[in-house]
FINU-961295 format. One record per atom (N, C-alpha, C, O, CB): x, y, z. Coordinates in nm, 3 decimals, padded with zeros to 5 digits. Glycine has a CB too. Layout:
BEGIN
+---------+---------+---------+
|      c1 |      c2 |      c3 |
+---------+---------+---------+
|       X |       Y |       Z |
...
+---------+---------+---------+
***
This chain:
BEGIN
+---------+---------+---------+
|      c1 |      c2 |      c3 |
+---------+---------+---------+
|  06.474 |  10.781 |  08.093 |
|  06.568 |  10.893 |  08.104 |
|  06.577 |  10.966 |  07.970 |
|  06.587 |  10.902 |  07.866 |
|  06.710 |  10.843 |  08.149 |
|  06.572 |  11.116 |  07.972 |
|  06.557 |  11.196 |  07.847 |
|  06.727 |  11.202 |  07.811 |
|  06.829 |  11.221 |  07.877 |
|  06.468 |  11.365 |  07.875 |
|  06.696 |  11.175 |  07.671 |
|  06.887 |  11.165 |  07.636 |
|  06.865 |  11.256 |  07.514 |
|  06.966 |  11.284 |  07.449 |
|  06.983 |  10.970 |  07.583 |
|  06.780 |  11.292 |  07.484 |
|  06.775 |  11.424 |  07.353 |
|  06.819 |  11.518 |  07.407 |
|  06.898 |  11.579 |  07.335 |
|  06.635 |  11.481 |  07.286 |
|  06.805 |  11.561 |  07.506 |
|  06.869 |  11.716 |  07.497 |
|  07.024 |  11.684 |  07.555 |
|  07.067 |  11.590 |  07.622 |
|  06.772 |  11.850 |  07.612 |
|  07.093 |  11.814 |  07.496 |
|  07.204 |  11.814 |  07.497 |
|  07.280 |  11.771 |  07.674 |
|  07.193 |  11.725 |  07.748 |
|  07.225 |  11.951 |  07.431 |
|  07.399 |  11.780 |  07.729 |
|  07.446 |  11.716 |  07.839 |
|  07.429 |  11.854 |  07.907 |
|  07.422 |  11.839 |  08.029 |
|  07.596 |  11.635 |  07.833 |
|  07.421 |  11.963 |  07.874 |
|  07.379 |  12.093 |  07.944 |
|  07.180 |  12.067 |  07.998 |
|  07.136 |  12.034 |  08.108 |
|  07.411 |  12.248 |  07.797 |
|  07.129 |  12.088 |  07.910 |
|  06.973 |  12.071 |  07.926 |
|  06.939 |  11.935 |  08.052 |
|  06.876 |  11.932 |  08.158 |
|  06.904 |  12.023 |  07.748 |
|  07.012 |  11.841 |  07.978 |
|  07.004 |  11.718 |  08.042 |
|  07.026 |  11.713 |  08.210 |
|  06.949 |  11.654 |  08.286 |
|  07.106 |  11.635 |  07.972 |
|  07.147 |  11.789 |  08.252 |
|  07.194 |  11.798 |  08.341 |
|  07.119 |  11.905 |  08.458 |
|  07.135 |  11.914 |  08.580 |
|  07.311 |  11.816 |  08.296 |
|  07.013 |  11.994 |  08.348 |
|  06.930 |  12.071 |  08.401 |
|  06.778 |  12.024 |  08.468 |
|  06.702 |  12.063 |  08.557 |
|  06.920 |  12.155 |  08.305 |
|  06.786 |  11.909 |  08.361 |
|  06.629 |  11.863 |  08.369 |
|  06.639 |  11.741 |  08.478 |
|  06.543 |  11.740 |  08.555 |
|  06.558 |  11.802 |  08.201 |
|  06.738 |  11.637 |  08.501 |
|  06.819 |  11.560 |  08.568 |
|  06.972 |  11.570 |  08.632 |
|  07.064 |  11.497 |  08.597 |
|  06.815 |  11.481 |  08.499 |
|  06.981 |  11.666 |  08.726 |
|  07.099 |  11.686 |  08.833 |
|  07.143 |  11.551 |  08.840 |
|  07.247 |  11.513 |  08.787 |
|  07.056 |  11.747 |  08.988 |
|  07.055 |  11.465 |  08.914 |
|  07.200 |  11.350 |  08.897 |
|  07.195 |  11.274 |  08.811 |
|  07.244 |  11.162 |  08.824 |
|  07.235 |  11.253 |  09.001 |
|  07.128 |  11.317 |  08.691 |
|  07.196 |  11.179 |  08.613 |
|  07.253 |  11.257 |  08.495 |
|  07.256 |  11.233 |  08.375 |
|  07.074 |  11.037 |  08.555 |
|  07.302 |  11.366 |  08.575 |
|  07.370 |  11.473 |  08.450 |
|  07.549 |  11.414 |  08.430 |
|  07.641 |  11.491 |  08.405 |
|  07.367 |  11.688 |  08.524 |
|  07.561 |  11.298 |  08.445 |
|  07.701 |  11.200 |  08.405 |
|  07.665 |  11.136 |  08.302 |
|  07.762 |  11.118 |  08.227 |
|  07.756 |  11.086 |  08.511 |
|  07.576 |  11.096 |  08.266 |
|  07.539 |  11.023 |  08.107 |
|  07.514 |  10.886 |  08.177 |
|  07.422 |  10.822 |  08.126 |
|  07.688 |  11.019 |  07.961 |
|  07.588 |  10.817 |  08.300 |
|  07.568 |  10.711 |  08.346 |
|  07.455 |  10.645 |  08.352 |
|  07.419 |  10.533 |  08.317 |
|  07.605 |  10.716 |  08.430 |
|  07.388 |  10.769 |  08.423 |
|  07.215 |  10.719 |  08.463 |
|  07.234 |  10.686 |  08.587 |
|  07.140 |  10.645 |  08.655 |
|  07.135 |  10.579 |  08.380 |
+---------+---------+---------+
***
């Protein structure tokens, strides 16, 4: 799981694991 980009990007690149949870 990519955790460098910010919780915006993140949430873009991964919809659901855009909670930080995973």
């Amino acid at each position: 799981m990519v955790t460098e980009l910010p919780p915006d990007q993140n949430a873009a690149e991964h919809p659901v694991n855009n909670r930080r949870g995973g």
